[in-house]
C-alpha positions in Angstrom: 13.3 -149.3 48.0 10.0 -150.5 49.6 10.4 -152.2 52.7 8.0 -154.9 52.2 8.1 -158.9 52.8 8.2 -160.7 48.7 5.2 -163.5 48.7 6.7 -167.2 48.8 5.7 -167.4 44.9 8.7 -165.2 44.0 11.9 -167.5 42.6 14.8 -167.1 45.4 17.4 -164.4 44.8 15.0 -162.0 43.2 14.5 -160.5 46.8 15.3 -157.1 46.0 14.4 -156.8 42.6 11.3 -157.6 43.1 10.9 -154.9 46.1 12.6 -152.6 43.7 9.7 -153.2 41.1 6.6 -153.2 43.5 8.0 -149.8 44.9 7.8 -148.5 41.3 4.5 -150.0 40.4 2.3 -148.8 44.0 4.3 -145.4 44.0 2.4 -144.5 40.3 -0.3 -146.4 41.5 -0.7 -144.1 44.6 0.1 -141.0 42.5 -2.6 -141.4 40.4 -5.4 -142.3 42.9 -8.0 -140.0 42.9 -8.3 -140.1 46.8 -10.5 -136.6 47.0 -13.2 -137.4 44.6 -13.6 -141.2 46.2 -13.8 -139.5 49.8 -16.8 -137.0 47.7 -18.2 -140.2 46.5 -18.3 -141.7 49.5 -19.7 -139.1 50.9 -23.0 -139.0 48.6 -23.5 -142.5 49.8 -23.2 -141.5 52.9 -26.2 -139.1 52.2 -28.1 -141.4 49.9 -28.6 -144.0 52.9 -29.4 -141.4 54.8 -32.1 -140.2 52.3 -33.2 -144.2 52.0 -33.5 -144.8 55.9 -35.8 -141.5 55.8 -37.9 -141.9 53.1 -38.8 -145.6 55.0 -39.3 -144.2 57.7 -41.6 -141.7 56.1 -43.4 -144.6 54.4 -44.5 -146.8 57.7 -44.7 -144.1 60.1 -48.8 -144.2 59.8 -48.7 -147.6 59.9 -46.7 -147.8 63.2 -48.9 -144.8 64.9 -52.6 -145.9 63.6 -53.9 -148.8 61.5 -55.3 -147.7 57.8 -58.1 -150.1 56.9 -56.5 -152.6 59.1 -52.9 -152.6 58.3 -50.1 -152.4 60.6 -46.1 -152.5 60.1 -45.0 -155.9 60.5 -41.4 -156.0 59.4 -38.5 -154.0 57.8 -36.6 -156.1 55.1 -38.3 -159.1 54.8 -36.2 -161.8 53.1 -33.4 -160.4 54.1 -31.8 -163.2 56.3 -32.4 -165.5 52.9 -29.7 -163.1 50.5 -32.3 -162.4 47.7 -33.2 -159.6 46.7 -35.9 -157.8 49.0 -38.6 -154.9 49.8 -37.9 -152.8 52.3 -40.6 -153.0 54.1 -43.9 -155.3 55.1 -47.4 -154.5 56.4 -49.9 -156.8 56.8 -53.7 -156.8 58.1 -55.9 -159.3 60.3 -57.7 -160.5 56.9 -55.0 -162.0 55.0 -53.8 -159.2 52.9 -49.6 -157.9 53.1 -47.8 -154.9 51.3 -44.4 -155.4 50.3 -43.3 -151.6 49.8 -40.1 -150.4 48.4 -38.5 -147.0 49.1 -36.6 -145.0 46.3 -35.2 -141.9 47.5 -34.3 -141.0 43.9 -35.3 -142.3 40.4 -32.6 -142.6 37.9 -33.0 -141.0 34.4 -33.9 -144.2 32.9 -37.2 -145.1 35.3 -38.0 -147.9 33.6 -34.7 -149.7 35.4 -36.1 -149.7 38.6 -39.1 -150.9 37.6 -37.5 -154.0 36.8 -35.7 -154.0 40.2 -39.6 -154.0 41.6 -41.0 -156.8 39.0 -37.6 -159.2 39.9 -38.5 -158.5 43.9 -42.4 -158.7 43.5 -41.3 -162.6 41.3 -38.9 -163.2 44.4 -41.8 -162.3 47.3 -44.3 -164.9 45.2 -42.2 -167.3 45.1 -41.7 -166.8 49.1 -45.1 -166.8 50.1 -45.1 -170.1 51.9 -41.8 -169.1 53.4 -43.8 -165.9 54.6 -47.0 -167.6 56.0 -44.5 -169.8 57.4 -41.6 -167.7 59.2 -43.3 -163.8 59.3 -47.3 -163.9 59.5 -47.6 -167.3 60.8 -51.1 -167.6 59.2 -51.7 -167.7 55.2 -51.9 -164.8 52.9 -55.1 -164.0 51.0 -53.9 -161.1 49.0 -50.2 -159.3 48.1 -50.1 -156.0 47.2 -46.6 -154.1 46.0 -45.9 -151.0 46.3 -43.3 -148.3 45.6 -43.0 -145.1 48.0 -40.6 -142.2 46.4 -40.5 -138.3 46.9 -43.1 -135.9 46.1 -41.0 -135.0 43.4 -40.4 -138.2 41.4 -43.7 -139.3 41.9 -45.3 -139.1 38.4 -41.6 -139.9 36.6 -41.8 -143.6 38.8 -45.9 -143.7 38.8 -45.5 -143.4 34.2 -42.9 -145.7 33.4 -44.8 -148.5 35.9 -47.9 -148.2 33.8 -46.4 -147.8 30.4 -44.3 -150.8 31.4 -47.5 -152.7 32.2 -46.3 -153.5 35.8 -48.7 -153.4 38.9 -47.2 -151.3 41.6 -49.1 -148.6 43.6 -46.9 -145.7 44.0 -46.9 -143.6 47.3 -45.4 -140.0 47.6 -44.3 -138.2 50.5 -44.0 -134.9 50.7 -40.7 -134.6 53.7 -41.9 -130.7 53.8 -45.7 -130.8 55.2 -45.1 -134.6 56.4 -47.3 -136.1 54.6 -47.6 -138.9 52.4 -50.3 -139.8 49.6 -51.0 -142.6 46.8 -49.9 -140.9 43.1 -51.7 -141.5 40.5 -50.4 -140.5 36.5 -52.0 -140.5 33.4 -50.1 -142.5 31.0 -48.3 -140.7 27.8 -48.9 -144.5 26.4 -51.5 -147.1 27.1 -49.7 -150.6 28.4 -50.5 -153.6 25.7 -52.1 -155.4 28.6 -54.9 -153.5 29.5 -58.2 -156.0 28.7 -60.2 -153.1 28.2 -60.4 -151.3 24.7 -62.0 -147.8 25.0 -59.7 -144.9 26.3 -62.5 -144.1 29.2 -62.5 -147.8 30.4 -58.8 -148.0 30.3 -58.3 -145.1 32.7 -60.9 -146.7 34.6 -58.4 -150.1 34.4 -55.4 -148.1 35.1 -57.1 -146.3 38.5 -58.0 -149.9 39.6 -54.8 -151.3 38.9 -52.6 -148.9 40.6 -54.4 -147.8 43.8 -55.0 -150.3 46.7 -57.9 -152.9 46.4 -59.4 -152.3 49.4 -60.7 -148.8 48.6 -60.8 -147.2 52.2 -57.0 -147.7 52.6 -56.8 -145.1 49.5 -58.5 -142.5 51.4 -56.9 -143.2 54.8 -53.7 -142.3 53.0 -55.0 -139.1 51.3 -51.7 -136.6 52.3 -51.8 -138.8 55.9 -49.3 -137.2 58.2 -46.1 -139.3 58.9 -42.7 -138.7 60.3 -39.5 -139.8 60.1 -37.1 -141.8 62.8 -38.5 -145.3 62.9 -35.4 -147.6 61.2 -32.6 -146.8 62.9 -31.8 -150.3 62.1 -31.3 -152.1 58.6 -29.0 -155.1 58.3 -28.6 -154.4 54.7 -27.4 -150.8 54.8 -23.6 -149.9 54.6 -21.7 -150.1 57.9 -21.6 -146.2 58.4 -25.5 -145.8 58.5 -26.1 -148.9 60.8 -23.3 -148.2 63.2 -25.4 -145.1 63.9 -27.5 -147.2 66.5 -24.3 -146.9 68.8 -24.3 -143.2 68.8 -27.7 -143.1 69.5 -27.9 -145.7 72.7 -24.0 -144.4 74.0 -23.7 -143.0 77.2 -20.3 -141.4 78.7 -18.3 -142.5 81.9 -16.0 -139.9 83.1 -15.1 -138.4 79.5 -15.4 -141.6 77.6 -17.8 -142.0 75.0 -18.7 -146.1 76.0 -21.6 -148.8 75.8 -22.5 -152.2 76.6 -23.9 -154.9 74.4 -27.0 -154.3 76.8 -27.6 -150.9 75.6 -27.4 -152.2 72.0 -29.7 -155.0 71.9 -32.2 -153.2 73.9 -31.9 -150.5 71.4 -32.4 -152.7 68.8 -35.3 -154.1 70.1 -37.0 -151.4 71.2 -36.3 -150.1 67.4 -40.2 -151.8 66.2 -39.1 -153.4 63.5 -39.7 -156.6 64.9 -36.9 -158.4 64.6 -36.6 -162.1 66.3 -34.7 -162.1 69.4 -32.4 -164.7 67.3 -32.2 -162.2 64.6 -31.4 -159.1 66.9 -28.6 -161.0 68.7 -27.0 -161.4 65.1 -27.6 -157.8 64.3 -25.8 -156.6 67.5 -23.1 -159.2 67.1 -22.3 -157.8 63.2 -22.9 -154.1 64.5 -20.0 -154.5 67.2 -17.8 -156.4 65.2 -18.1 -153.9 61.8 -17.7 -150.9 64.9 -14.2 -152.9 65.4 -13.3 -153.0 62.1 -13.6 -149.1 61.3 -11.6 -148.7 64.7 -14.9 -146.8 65.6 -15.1 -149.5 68.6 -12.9 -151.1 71.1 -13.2 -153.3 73.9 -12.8 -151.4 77.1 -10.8 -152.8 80.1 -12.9 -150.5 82.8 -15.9 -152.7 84.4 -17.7 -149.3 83.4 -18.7 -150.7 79.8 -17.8 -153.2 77.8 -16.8 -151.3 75.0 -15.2 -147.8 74.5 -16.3 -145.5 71.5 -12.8 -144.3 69.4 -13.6 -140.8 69.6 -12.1 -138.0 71.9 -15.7 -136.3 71.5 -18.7 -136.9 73.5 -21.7 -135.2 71.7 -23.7 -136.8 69.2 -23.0 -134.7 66.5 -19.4 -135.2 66.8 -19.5 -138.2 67.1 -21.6 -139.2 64.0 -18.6 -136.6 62.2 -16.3 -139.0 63.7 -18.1 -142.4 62.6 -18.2 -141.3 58.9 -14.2 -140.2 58.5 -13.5 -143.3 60.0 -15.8 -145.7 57.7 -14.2 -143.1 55.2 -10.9 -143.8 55.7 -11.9 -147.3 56.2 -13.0 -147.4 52.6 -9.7 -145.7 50.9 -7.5 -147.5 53.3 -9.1 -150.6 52.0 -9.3 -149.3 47.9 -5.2 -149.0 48.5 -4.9 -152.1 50.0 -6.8 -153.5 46.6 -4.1 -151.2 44.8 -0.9 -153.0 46.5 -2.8 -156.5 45.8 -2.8 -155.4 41.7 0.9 -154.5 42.3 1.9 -157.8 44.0 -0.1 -159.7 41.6 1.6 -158.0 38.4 5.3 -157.9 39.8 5.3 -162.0 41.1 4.0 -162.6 38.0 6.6 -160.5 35.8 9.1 -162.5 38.0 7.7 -165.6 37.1 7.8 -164.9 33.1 11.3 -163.0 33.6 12.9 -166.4 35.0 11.2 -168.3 32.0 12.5 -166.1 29.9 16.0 -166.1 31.2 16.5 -169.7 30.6 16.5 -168.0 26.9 18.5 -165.1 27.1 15.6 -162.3 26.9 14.6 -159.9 29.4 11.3 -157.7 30.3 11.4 -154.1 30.2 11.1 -152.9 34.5 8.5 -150.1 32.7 5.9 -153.1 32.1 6.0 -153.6 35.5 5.7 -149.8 37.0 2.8 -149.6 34.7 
């Protein structure tokens, strides 16, 4: 029999059965969890921030090291602190003019999806610009641009279905191999209904304005540009695993111990150039230790060495990243049983509760309902 503590909901004297029914119901439950393939899937997402992180760092790499016809990284994430869907990042020039770029690591079969993703983001940046002027730039914005940077090898799959859709996106590729990224340009299977010119020469013409950059010098600054990847260690709205990384990377070791103070953190945070208010960065550190709590990846340290202790019995960075993913891991299937025992407890109080009804007239539920 389970040895576990009935909710107050269940009737008195029913105790034990109900014990003897939740042990039924989370031991098939259990039986048939697929633990293996969620750890795999886990896993991939693992790899698929990873891949994201890269590919924008990849994307604002040349506009961190030089400034292409005036534009310069501003921001990672704008928006971000509002809960609407965002871009990932923002570049912005002395004249007036921003880029709201988005990062897609990989395209889905259907492209045409994430194209909607970009139009609903582009409607939400509009609809921000005051907000923008406002809280980012601190002066008014002339002229928005939106782009969407991908892999070499998705480049003309994304840079089709945005002008057969009729959408307005510049697409940037990146090439991870030679380190260099370049504006892709596609000729369309399809013309867009809302092209204003009519003959097939003039609408090429229309397409090639429409999905390179205005200001015609920033199209040749990024022909095949070199870039690099390493700049956004930090991103608020990436899964725990991938932001906790930031601890690995400003840890030191005492002794044997793995440790860091919250010192380390927010100067590695702020150091990270993605210009982040000091406001905002305290909150980022404050979410980062707590969430390295959480995964037991963290612990407050009782040495005046540092004020936290890394849960790890390794010291090199490799390891140590190893270590932070099988703990967010088991982090994540601890807490997909825990939803499990919920569905069990949920199901056998209620059972209770009809059983009891039902008593008053004589009838009686099958237990295999319950075990189901």
């Amino acid at each position: 029999m389970t040895n576990v503590d009935p909710p107050e909901s269940v009737p008195e004297g029913q105790e034990t059965k109900y014990r003897g029914l939740y042990g039924k119901c989370i031991e098939h439950k259990l039986s048939e969890f697929p633990e293996e393939s969620k750890r795999e899937d886990l896993r991939e997402e693992i790899d698929t921030q990873r891949q994201h992180r890269k590919l924008i760092s990849y994307s604002i790499f040349p506009f961190m090291q030089e400034r292409p016809a005036g534009y310069k990284f501003f921001t990672a994430e704008p928006l971000e602190e509002l809960g609407v869907p965002n871009f990932d990042f923002l570049l912005w020039n002395l004249d007036g003019s921003v880029i709201f770029g988005e990062a897609k690591s990989s395209i889905p079969a259907s492209a045409e999806t994430v194209v909607n993703q970009l139009e609903e983001r582009k409607e939400i940046a509009e609809d921000h610009q005051s907000y923008i002027e406002e809280e980012y730039i601190g002066s008014e914005i002339d002229h928005m641009e939106f782009v969407v940077s991908t892999y070499v090898n998705h480049g003309d799959k994304i840079a089709k279905a945005i002008i057969e859709e009729g959408a307005e996106f510049v697409t940037w590729v990146v090439d991870a191999y030679h380190d260099t990224l370049w504006v892709r340009q596609a000729r369309p299977t399809s013309f867009p209904d809302n092209l204003e010119a009519e003959e097939p020469d003039a609408m090429l013409q229309e397409l090639d304005r429409r999905h390179t950059h205005d200001v015609s010098s920033l199209n040749g600054e990024l022909d095949r540009v070199t870039t690099s990847f390493g700049q956004t260690d930090v991103l608020p709205t990436a899964i725990i695993v991938d932001q906790l990384r930031v601890v690995v990377q400003a840890r030191r070791v005492e002794g044997r111990f793995p440790c860091i103070d919250r010192l380390d953190l927010e100067e590695y945070v702020s150091s990270s150039s993605l210009n982040y208010t000091e406001e905002r960065m305290r909150s980022i550190v404050d979410d980062l230790i707590e969430a390295g709590k959480r995964i037991n990846f963290l612990s407050e340290w009782d040495d005046e060495r540092a004020d936290l202790k890394i849960v790890s019995n390794y010291t090199a960075k490799d390891d140590l990243e190893n270590t932070l993913e099988e703990k967010w891991i088991d982090w994540r299937i601890d807490d997909m049983k825990d939803g499990l025992r919920d569905e069990c407890e949920e199901r056998v109080t209620a059972e209770l509760g009809r059983q009891k009804q039902l008593d008053e007239y004589g009838m009686d539920v099958p237990e295999e309902e319950v075990g189901s």
